[in-house]
C-alpha positions as a Python dict, from the first residue, in 0.01 Angstrom:
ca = {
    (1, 'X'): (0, 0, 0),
    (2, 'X'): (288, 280, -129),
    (3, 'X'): (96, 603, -105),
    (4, 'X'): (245, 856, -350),
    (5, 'X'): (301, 1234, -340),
    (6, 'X'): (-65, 1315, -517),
    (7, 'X'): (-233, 1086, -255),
    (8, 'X'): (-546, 1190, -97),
    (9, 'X'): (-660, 1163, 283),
    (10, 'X'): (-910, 941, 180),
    (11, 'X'): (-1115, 831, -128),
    (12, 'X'): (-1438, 1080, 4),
    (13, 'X'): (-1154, 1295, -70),
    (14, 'X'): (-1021, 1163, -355),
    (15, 'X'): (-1368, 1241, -525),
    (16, 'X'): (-1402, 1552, -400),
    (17, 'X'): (-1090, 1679, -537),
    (18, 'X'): (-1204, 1542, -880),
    (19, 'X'): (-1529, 1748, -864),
    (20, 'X'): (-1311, 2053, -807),
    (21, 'X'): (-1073, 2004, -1053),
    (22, 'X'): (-1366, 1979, -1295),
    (23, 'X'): (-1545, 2258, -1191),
    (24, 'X'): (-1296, 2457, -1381),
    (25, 'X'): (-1255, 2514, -1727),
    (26, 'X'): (-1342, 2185, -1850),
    (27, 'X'): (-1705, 2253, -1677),
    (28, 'X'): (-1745, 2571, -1845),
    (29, 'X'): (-1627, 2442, -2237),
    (30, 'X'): (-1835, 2141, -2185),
    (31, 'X'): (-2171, 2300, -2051),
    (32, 'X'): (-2119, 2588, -2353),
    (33, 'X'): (-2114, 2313, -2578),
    (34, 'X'): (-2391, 2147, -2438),
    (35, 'X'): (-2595, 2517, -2470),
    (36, 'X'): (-2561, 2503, -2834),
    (37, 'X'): (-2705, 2096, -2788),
    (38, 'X'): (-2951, 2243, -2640),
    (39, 'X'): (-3091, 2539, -2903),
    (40, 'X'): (-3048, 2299, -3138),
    (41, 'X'): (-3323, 2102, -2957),
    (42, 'X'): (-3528, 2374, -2924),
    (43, 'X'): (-3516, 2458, -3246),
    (44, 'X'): (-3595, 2061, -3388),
    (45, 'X'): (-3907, 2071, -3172),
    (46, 'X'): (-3774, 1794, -2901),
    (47, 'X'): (-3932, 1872, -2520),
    (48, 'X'): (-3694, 1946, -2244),
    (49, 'X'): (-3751, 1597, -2119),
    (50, 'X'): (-3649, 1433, -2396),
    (51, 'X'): (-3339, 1713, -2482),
    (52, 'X'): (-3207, 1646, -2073),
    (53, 'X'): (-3257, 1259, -2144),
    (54, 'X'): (-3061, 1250, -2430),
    (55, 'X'): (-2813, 1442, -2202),
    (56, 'X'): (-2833, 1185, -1928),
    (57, 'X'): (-2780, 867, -2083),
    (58, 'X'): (-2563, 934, -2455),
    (59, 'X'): (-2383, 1198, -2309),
    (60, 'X'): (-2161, 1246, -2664),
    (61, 'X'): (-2285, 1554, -2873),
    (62, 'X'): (-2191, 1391, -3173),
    (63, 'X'): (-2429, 1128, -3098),
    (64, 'X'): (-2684, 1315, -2981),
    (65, 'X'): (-2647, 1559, -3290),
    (66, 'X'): (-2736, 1279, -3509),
    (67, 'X'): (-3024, 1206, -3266),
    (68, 'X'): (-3148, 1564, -3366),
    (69, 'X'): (-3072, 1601, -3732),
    (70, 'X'): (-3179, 1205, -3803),
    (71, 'X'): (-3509, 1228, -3605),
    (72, 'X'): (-3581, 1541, -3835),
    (73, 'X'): (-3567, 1359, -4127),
    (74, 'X'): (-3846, 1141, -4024),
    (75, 'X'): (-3560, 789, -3983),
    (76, 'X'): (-3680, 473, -3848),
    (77, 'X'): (-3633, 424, -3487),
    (78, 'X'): (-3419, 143, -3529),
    (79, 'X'): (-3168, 313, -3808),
    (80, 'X'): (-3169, 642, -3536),
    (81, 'X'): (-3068, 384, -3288),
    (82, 'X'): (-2766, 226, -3472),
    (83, 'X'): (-2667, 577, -3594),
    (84, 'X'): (-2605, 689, -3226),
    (85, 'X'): (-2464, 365, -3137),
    (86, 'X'): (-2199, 383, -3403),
    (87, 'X'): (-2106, 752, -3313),
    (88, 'X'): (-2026, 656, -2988),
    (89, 'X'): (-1802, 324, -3060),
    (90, 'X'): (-1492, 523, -2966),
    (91, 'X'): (-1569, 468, -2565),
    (92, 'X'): (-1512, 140, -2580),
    (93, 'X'): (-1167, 122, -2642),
    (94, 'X'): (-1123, 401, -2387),
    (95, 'X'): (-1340, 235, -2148),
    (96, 'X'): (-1117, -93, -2181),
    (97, 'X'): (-770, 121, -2119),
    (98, 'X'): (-950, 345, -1833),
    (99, 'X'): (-1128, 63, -1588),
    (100, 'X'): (-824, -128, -1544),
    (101, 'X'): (-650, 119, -1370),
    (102, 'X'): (-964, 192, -1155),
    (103, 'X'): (-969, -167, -1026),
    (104, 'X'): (-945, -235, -714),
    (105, 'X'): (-1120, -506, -410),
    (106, 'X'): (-1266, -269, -196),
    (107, 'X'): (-1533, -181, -488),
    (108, 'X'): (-1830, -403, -630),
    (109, 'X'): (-1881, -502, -974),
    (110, 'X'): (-2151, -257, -1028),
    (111, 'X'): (-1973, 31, -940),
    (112, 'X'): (-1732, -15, -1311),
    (113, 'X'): (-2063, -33, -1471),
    (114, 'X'): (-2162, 320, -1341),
    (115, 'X'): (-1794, 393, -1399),
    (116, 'X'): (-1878, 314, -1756),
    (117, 'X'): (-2154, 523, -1840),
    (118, 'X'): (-1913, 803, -1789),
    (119, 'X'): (-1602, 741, -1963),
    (120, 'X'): (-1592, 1014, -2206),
    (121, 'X'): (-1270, 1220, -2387),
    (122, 'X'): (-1206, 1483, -2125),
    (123, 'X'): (-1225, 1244, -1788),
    (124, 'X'): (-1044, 984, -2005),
    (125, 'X'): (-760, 1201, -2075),
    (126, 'X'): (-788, 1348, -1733),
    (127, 'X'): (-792, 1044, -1523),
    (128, 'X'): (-578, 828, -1779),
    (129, 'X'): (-312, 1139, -1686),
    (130, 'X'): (-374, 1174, -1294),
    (131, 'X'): (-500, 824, -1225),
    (132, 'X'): (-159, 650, -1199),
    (133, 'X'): (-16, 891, -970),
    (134, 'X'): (-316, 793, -667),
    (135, 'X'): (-333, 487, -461),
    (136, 'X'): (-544, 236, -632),
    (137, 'X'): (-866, 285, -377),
    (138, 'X'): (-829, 676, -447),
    (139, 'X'): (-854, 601, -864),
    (140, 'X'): (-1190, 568, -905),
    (141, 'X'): (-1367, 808, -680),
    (142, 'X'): (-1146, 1041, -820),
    (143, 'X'): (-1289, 980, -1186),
    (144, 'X'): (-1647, 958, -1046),
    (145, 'X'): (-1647, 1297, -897),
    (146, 'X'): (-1456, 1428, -1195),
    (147, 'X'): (-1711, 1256, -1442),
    (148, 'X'): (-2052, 1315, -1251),
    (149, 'X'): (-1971, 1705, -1187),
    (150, 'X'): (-1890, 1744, -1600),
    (151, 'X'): (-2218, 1515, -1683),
    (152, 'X'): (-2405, 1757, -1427),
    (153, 'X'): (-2278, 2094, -1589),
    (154, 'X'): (-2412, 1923, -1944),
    (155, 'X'): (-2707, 1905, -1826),
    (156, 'X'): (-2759, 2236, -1657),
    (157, 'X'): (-2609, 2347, -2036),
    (158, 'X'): (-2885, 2173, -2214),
    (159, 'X'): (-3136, 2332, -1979),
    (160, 'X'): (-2951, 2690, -1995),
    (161, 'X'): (-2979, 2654, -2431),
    (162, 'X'): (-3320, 2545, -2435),
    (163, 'X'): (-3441, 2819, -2272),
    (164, 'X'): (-3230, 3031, -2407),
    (165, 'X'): (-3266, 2947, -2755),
    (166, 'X'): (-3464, 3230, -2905),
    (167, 'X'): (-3226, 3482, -2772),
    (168, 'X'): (-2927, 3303, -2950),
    (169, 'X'): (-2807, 3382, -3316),
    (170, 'X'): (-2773, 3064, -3524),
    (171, 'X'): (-2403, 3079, -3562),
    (172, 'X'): (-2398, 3110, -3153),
    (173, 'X'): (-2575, 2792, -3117),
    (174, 'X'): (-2315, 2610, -3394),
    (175, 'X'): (-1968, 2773, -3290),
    (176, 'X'): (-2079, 2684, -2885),
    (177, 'X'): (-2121, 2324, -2985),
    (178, 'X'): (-1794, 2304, -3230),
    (179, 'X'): (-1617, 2449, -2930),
    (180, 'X'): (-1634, 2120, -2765),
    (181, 'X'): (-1407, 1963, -3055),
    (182, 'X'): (-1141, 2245, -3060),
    (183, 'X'): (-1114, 2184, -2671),
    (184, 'X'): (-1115, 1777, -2698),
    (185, 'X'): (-789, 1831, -2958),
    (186, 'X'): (-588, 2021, -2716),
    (187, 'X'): (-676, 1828, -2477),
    (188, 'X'): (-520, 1526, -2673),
    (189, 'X'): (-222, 1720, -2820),
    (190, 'X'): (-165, 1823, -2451),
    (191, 'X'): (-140, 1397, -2331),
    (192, 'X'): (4, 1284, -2568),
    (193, 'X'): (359, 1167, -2467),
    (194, 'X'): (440, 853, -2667),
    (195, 'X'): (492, 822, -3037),
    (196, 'X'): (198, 602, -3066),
    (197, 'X'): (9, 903, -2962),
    (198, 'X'): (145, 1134, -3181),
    (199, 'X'): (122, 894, -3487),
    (200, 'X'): (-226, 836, -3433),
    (201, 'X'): (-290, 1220, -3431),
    (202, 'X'): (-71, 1296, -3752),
    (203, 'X'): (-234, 1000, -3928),
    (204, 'X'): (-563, 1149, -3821),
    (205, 'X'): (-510, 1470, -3946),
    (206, 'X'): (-384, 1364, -4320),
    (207, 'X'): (-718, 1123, -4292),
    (208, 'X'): (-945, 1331, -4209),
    (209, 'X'): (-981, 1541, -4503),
    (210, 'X'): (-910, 1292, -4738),
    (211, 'X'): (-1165, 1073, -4672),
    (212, 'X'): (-1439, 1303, -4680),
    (213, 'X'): (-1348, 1470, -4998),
    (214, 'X'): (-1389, 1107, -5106),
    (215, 'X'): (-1713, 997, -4921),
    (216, 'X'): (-1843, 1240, -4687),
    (217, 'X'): (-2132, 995, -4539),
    (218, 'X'): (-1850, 754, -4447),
    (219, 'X'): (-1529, 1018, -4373),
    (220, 'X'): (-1529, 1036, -4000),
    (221, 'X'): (-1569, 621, -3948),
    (222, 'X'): (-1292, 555, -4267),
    (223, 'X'): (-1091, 803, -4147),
    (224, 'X'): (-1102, 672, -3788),
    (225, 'X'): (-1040, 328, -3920),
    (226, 'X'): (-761, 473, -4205),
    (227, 'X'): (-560, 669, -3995),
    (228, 'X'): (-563, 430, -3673),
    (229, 'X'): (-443, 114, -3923),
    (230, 'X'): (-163, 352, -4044),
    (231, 'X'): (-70, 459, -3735),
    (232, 'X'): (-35, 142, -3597),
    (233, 'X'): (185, 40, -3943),
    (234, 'X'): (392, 271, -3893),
    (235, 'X'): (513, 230, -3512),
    (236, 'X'): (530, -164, -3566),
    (237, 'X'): (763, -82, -3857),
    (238, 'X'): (947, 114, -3641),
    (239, 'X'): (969, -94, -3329),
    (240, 'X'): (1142, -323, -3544),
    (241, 'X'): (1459, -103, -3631),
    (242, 'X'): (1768, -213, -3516),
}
């Protein structure tokens, strides 16, 4: 194996230089967001058990938003469930870009699935970025220690805003958990590198708006789907220049 320049001394390290690097700001944005998650629970009448579960295995505040404002307005169970589901279709396709690079023999099959659970925008972008510069046995303890330290700061921020709820003005609670959003675009506009990347952004962005000034219970999803088609359109087109 070619070790590179970013190599660590061993994959123990590997994942504990992920941890660090996480325990910076994109521990502190993330567990503010996840205070505002959690006033919002407090407020909707969910327990702390069920707020820090929610936390613990959707780990997606848009999901887990709809968990809150759906439950409130008495859905069925298995409606709530499909809801949630459908908010958090985009890890898929970053799952399926992420794991390959993680591959590698010395790890079991079971270790990807845990791998799974925590593919999410900021270690995505963070380990899509940094992952290709380590030697292969380095790339996934690297996004595990990343990944576990950010899902452990959520839930100390979901704890944190629960208690904290009744000292929290309203408009607190919603800016801390729109702060997450602001902070996953620059994290994107900050990767991207390729056209494809910055077509699928612009495309976005024109989208976005459109479609839910023309059906706001269906704008994020057509917009996803809208601007992604487009996107891809318009780089095929281009490929095929002379």
């Amino acid at each position: 194996m070619t070790s590179t320049p970013d190599a660590f001394a061993s994959p123990r390290a590997a994942w504990k230089a992920g941890a660090v690097e996480a325990l910076g700001v994109p521990a502190w944005v993330l567990g503010a967001g996840y205070i505002g998650f959690g006033a919002l629970a407090f407020d909707a009448d969910f327990s702390l058990a069920l707020a820090l579960f929610s936390t613990m295995v959707i780990w997606a505040l848009p999901g887990q938003i709809a968990l809150i404002e759906l439950r409130e307005l008495g859905t069925a169970a298995p409606a709530l469930v499909l809801a949630v589901m459908l908010t958090s279709a985009r890890f898929l396709p970053m799952a399926v870009t992420l794991l390959p690079l993680l591959r590698h023999p010395a790890y079991r099959p079971w270790h990807y699935y845990v791998a799974g659970h925590f593919v999410a925008m900021t270690g995505w972008a963070v380990a899509v970025r940094r992952c290709p510069m380590l030697p292969q046995e380095q790339r996934l303890p690297y996004f595990l220690g990343f990944a576990t330290t950010l899902w452990i700061a959520c839930l100390a921020g979901t704890a944190v805003g629960y208690f904290a709820s009744g000292s929290m003005h309203e408009l607190v609670t919603l800016g801390l958990v729109f702060l997450n959003p602001v902070y996953f675009i620059l994290i994107l506009g900050g990767e991207v590198r390729h056209r494809q990347g910055v077509l699928a952004l612009l495309c976005g962005a024109f989208a976005g708006p459109l479609m839910q000034l023309l059906t706001p219970q269906w704008g994020l999803l057509a917009a996803g789907v809208l601007g992604g088609t487009v996107a891809f359109g318009i780089d095929r087109v281009w490929r095929k220049k002379p």
